[in-house]
MDAnalysis code that builds the backbone (N, CA, C; Angstrom):
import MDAnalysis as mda
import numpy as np

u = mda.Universe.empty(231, n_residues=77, atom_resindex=np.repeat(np.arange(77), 3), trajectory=True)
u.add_TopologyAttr("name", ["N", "CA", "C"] * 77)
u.add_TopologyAttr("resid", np.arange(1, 78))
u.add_TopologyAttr("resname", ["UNK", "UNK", "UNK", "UNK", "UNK", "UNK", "UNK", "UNK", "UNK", "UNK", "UNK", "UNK", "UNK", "UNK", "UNK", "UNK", "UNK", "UNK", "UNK", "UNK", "UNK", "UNK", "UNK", "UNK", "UNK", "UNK", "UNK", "UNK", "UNK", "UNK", "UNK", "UNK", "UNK", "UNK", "UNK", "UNK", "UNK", "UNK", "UNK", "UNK", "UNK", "UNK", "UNK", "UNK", "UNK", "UNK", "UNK", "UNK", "UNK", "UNK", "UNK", "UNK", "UNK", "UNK", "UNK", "UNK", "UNK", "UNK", "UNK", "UNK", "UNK", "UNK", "UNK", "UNK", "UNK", "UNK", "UNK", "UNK", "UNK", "UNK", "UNK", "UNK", "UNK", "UNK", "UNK", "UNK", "UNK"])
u.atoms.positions = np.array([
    [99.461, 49.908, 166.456],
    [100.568, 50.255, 165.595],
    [100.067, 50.806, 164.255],
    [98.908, 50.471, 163.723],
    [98.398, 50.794, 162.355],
    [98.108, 52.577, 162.655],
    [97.815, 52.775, 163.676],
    [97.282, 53.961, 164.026],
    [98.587, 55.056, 163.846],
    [99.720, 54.292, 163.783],
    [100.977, 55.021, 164.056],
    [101.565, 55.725, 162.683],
    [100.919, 54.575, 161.961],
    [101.548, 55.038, 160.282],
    [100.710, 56.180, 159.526],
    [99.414, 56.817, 160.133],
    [99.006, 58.209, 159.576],
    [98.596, 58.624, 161.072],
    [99.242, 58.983, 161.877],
    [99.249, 59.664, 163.083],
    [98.347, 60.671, 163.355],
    [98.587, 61.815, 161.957],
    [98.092, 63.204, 161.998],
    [97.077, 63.199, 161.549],
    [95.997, 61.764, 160.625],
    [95.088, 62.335, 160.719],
    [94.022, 61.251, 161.489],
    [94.441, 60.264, 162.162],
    [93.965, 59.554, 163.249],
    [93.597, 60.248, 164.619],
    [92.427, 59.657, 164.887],
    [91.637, 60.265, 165.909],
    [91.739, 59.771, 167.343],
    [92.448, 59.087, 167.028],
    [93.235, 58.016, 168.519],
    [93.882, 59.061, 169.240],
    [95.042, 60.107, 169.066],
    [95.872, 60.983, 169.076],
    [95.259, 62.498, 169.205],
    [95.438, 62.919, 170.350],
    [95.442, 64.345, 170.429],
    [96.275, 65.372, 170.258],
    [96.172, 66.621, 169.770],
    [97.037, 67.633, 169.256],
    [98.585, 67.542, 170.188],
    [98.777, 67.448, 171.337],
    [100.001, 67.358, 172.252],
    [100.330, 65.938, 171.732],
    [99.465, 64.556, 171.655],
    [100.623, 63.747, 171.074],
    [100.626, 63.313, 169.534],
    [100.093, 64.624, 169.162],
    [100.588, 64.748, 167.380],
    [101.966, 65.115, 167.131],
    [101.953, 65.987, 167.976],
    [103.359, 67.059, 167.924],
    [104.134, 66.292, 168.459],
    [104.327, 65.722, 169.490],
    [105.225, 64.574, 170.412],
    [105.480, 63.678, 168.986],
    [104.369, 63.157, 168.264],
    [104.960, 61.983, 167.722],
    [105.944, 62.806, 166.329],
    [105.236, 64.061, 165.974],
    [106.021, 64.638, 164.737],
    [107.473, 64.789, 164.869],
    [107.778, 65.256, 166.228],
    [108.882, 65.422, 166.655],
    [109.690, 64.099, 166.462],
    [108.959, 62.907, 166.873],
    [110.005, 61.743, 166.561],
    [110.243, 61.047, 165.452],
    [109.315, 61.822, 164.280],
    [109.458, 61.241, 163.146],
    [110.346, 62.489, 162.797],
    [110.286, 62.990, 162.704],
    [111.537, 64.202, 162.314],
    [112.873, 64.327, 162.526],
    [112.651, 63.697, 163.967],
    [114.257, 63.192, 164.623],
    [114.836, 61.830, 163.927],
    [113.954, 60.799, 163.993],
    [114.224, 59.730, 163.483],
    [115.070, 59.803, 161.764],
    [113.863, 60.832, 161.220],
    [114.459, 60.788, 160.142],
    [115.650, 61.890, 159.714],
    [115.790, 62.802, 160.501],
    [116.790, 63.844, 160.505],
    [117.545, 64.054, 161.325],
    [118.197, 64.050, 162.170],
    [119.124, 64.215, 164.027],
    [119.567, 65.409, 163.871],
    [119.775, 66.632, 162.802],
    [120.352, 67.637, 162.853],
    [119.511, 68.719, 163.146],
    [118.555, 68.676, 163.363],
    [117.827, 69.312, 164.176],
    [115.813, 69.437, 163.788],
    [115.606, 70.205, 164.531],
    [113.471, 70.475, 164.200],
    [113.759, 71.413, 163.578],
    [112.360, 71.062, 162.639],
    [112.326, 72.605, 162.031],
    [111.333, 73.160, 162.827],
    [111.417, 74.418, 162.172],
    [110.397, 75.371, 162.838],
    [108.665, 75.713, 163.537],
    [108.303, 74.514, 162.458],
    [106.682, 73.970, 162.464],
    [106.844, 73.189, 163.795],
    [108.225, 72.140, 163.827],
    [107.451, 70.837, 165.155],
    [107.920, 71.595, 166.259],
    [108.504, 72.659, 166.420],
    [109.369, 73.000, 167.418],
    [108.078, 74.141, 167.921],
    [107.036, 74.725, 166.861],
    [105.804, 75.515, 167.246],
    [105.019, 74.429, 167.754],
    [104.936, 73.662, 167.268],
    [103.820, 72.529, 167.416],
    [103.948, 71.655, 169.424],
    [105.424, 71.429, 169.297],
    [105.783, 71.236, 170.736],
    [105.889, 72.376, 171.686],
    [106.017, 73.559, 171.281],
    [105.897, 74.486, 172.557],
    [104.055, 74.902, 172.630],
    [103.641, 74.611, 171.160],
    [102.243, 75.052, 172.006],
    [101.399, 73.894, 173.264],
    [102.021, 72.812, 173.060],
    [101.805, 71.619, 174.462],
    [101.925, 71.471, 175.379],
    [104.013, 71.657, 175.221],
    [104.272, 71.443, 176.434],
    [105.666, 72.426, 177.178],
    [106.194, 72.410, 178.115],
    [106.862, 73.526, 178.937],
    [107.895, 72.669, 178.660],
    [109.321, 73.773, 178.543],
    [110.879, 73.257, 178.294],
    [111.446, 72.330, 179.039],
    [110.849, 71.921, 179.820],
    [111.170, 70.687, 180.334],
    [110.433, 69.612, 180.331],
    [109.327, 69.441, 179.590],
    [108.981, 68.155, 179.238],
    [109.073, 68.380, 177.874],
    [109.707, 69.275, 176.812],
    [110.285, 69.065, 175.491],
    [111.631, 68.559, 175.630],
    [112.548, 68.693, 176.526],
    [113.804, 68.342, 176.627],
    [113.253, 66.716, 176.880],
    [112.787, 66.150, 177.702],
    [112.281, 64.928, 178.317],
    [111.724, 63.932, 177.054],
    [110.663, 64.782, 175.898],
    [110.615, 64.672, 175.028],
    [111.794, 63.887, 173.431],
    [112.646, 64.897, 173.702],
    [113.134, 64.943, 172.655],
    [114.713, 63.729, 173.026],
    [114.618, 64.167, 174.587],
    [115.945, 62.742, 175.606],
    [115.424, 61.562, 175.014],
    [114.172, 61.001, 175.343],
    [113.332, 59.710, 175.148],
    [113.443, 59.365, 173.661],
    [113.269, 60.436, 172.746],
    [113.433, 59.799, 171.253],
    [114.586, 59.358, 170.855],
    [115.430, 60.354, 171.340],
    [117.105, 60.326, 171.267],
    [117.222, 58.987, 171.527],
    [116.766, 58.373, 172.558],
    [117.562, 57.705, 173.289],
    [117.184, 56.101, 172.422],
    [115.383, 56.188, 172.310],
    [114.987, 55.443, 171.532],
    [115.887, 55.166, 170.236],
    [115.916, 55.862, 169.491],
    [117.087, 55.836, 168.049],
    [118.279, 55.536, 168.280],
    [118.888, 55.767, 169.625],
    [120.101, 55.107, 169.831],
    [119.933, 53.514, 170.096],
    [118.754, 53.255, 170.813],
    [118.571, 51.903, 170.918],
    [118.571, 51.110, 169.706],
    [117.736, 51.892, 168.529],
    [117.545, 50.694, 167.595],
    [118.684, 50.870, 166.565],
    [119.422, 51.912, 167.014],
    [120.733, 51.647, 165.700],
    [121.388, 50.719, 166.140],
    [121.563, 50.883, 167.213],
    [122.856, 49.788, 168.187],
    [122.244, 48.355, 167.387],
    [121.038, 48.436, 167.936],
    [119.873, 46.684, 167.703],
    [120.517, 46.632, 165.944],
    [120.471, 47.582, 165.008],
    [120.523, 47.311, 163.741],
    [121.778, 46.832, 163.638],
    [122.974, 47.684, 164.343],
    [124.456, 47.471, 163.815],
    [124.674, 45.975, 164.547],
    [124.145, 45.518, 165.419],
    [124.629, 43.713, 165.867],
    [123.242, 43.247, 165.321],
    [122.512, 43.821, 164.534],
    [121.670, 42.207, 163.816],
    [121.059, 41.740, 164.468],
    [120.442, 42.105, 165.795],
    [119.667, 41.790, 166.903],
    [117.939, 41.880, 166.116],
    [118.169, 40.308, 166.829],
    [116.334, 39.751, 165.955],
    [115.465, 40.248, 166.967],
    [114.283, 40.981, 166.692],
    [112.883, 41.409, 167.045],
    [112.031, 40.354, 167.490],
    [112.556, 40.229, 169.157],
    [111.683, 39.001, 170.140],
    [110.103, 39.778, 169.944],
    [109.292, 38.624, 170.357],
    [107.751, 38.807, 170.638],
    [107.303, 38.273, 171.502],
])
């Protein structure tokens, strides 16, 4: 997880899941759309259907944890 909080310049992470993860910090923090950089950054990786697959999974992720936020749902371990 420590690896997660400077992504881009951690060596854990390769260029396809730099862009994968930029994309979900972008979404996370914006839903109205990519800009132009992550949307270059994800087509130089991967083909329109594993960006759609991509971008479903984050979606879907952020829907999970708003729901978790709006009922106050405690973080099992």
């Amino acid at each position: 997880m420590t690896a997660l909080r400077d992504y881009g310049a951690s060596p854990r992470f390769n260029a396809a899941e730099k862009a994968a993860l930029s994309a979900a910090e972008s979404m996370t923090r914006d839903a109205t759309g990519l800009a132009e950089p992550v949307w270059r950054d994800l087509r130089a990786h991967f083909d329109d259907g594993e960006i759609v697959e991509i971008v479903c999974t984050i979606g879907l992720f952020n829907y999970f944890n708003r729901v978790n936020n709006a009922l106050q749902i405690e973080i099992t371990r």
